[in-house]
N, C-alpha and C positions, 0 to 999 in steps of 0.2 A: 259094184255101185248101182246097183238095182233097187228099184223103189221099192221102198219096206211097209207094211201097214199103219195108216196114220197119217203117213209122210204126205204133202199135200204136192210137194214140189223139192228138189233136187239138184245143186249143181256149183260148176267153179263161180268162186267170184275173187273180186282183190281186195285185202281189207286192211285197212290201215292199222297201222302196230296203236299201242295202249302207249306205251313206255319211250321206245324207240321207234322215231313218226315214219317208219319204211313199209314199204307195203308187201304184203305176203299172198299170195294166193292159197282159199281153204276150199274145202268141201263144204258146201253149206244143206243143211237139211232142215227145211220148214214144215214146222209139225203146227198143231191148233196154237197151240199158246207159246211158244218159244222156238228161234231159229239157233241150232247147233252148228258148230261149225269145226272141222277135222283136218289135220296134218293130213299132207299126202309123204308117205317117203317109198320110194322106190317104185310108183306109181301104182301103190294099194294106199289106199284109206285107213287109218291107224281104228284102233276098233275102239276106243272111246274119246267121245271129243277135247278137242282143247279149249271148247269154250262154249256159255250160251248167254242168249241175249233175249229175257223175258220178256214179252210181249205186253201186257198186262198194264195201261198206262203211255205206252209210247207214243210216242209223234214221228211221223216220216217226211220227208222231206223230199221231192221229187219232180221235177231236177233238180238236183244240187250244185252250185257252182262256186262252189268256194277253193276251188282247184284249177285255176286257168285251165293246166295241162291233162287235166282230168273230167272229161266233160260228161260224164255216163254214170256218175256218181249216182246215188241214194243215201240221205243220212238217214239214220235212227235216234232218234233221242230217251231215252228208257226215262222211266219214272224217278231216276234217283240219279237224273240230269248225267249221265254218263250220255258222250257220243260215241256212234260206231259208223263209220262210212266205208260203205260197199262199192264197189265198182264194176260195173258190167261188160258183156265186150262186144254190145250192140244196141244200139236204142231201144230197138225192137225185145230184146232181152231185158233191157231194165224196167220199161213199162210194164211186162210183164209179171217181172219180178216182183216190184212196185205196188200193180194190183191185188197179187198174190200177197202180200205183208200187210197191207191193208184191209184186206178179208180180213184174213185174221186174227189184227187188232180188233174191229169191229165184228168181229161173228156172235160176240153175242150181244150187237146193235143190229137186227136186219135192215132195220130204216136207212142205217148212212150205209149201206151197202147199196142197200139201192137208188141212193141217192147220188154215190158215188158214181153209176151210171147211166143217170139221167143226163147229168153236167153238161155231157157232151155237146147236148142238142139245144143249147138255148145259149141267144149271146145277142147282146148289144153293148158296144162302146162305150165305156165309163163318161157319164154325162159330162164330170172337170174335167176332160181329159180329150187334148186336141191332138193330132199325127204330128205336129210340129215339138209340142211336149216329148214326143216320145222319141223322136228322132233324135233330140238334144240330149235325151239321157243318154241315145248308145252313142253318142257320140262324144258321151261323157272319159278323162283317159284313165282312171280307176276303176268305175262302178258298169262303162260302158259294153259294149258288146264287143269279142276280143279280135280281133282281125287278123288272118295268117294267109301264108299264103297258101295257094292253093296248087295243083297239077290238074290240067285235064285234056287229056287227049294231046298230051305233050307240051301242049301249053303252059308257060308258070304265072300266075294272076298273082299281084301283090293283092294285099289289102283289103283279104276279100274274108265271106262268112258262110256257111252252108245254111239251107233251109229250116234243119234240124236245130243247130245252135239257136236261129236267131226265135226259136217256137222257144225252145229251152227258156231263154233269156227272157221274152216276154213274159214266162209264165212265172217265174221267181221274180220277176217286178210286179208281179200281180195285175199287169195290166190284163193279163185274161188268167180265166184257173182251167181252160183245158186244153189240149193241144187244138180241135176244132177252132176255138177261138182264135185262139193264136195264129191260126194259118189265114182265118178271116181275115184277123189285123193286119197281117203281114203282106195278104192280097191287095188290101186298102193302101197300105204305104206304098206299093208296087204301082198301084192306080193311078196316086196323086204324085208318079215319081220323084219319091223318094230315096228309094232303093231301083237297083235295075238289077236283071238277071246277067250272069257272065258265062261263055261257056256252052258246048249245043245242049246239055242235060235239061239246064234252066229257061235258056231260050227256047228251045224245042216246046216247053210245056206252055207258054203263053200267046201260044196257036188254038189252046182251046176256047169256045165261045163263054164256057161256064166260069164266072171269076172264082169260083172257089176251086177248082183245078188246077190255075194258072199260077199259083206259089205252092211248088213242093216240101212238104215236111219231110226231107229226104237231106242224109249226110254225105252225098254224092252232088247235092246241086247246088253250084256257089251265086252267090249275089255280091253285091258292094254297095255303098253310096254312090248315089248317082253322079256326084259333082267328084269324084276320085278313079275314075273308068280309065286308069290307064294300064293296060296291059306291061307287063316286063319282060323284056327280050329275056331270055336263059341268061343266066350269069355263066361265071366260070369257077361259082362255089361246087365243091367237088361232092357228087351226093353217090354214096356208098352205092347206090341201085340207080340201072340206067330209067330215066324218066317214062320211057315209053313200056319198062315193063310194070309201072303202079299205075298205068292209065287204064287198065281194062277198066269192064263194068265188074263190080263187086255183084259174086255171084251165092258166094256165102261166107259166114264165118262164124267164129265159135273157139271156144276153149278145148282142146285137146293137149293128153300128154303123149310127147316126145323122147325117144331116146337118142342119147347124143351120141354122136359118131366116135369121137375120143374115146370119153372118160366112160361110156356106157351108162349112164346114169339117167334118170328118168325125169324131166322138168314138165311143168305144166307152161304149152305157149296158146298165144290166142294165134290161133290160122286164118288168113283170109284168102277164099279161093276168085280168083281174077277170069274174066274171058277178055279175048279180044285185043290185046292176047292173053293168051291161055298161062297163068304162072299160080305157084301156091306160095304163098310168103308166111313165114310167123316171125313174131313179136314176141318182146317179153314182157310180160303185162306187171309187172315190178318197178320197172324204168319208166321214166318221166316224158324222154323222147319216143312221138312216134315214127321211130325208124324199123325197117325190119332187120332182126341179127341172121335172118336167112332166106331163102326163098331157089324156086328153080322153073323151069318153064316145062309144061305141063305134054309139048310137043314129044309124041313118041315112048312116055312113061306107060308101065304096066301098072296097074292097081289091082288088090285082091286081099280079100278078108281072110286070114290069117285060123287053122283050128282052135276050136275054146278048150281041147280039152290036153293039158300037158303048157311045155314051154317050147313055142315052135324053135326051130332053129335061128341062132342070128339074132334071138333074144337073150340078152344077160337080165341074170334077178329076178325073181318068182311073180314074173308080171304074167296074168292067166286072162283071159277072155277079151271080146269085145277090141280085137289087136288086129291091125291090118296095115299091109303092106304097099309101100309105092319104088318101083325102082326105076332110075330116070335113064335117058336113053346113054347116059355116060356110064350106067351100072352102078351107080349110089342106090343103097336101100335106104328108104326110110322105115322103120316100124315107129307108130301111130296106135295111140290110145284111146278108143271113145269110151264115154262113160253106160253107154247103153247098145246092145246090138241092134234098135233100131236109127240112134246115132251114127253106129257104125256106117248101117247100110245105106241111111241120109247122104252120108260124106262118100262113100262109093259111087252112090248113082250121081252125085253130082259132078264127078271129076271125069268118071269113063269119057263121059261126050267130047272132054276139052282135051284128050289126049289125042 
């Protein structure tokens, strides 16, 4: 899974079926004019794609939120009104992504490339358009901004929204077209409280003097309606993982393939590595719910990069490189797939410290 000539950019995404609306995880490889995308089976790359999606024409869509439970979406819309919705496994990823799709499309426009990133830095508030207008949309109960709850720091907050969402939301209401904007706006509504921060993430950041600091565009820091600020004691709904270990700080995360302990079989999960405490969880980026189907505490585990050359031992199926290992202080191994040795070494040096 090494970058080939051409290839501008590389990597897992989830992309919704054609036929049967379920979502698959592919290999996607973005070339100048068209992004291909590839079956994983047995956690190789099948050597010709299952599919591509010409560029030539298209419209992108970013953020997309035509998926409650889906927030990290990207659609495409190709020239011959086919949709394709992609899904990423971090903001930060999809914006990228995003950017990268829209070169592109436009590469051979340099004007709205660069116009593209001019955006950023210019913004004033829609002259029809008051904070009170815009409060009432999200607080619209279809078209609204979607309110869940939240954990943090053991805490469970009903009714609340992250920083991230509510930049998302504004920017597919068009009330602004860039994330800077958005976080302006969103400052503003925080100013004329409207919204208030919940949580030390949130509250912590509007200690600073600069108002544009003080609303983080971050999927870690929740807010609410002001006039709905009621905390909820823990219920006694039974959640598969104990609270306090999805409260770390999110220290990374990303798409890796796994093999499974059973069947030996090789799935692609999205990992997300936690401090504080120290736990690695993954997900299965197919499923609707964000729950993890595994995880373990990071306390006491070995980690170590795996030889590229052969099938090290303790690996079933002709999985070769870029393979590293985590074994937990109870003696579970995990082997672990990155898509690149400096992926590999990425997710290595990030885990050593928290053991």
């Amino acid at each position: 899974m090494q970058e080939a000539a051409g290839v501008l950019k590389e990597g897992f995404l989830v992309k919704r079926g054609h036929v049967v609306r379920n979502w698959k995880v592919r290999w996607f490889v973005l070339l100048q004019d068209k992004l291909l995308y590839y079956k994983m089976e047995g956690g190789k790359k099948e050597p010709s794609p299952k599919g591509r999606i010409l560029l030539d024409g298209c419209t992108i869509t970013c953020p997309c939120l035509e998926y409650e439970n889906r927030p990290l979406l990207i659609k495409l819309k190709t020239k011959t009104n086919t949709d394709y919705f992609l899904e990423c496994c971090s903001r930060e990823e999809r914006d990228s992504w995003a950017l990268d799709i829209t070169g592109a499309i436009h590469a051979g426009h340099p004007v709205q490339v660069q116009e593209l990133h001019k955006m950023k830095n210019s913004f004033k508030l829609l002259e029809n358009i008051s904070l009170h207008q815009i409060v009432e949309k999200m607080c619209d109960s279809s078209t609204g901004i979607k309110l869940t709850r939240n954990l943090e720091q053991g805490n469970r907050y009903k009714e609340t929204f992250t920083g991230s969402a509510l930049v998302d939301w504004l920017i597919s209401h068009s009330f602004a077209v860039s994330r800077f904007e958005a976080v302006t706006l969103a400052s503003m509504l925080m100013e004329e409280n409207f919204i208030k921060p919940v949580g030390t993430r949130s509250t912590e950041a509007t200690r600073y003097t600069d108002l544009s600091e003080q609303f983080l565009d971050d999927s870690t820091a929740l807010y609410m309606f002001a006039e709905s600020s009621k905390k909820s004691t823990s219920s006694k709904e039974q959640l598969q993982f104990n609270i306090s270990e999805l409260s770390g700080t999110i220290v990374k995360q990303g798409f890796l393939v796994k093999q499974g302990h059973k069947r030996k079989n090789w799935k692609v999960r999205r990992f997300v590595l936690r401090a504080d405490p120290a736990f690695l969880h993954y997900y299965d980026p197919t499923k609707e719910e964000n729950r993890p189907v595994g995880g373990f505490s990071l306390r006491g585990c070995l980690v170590s990069a795996l030889e590229d050359n052969g099938v090290p031992a303790g690996v079933k199926g002709n999985v070769q490189g870029n393979l590293f290992k985590i074994i937990t202080k109870n003696d579970v191994h995990y082997y672990i797939q990155a898509s690149s040795k400096a992926e590999r070494a990425q997710w290595i040096e990030a885990i050593k410290p928290l053991t």
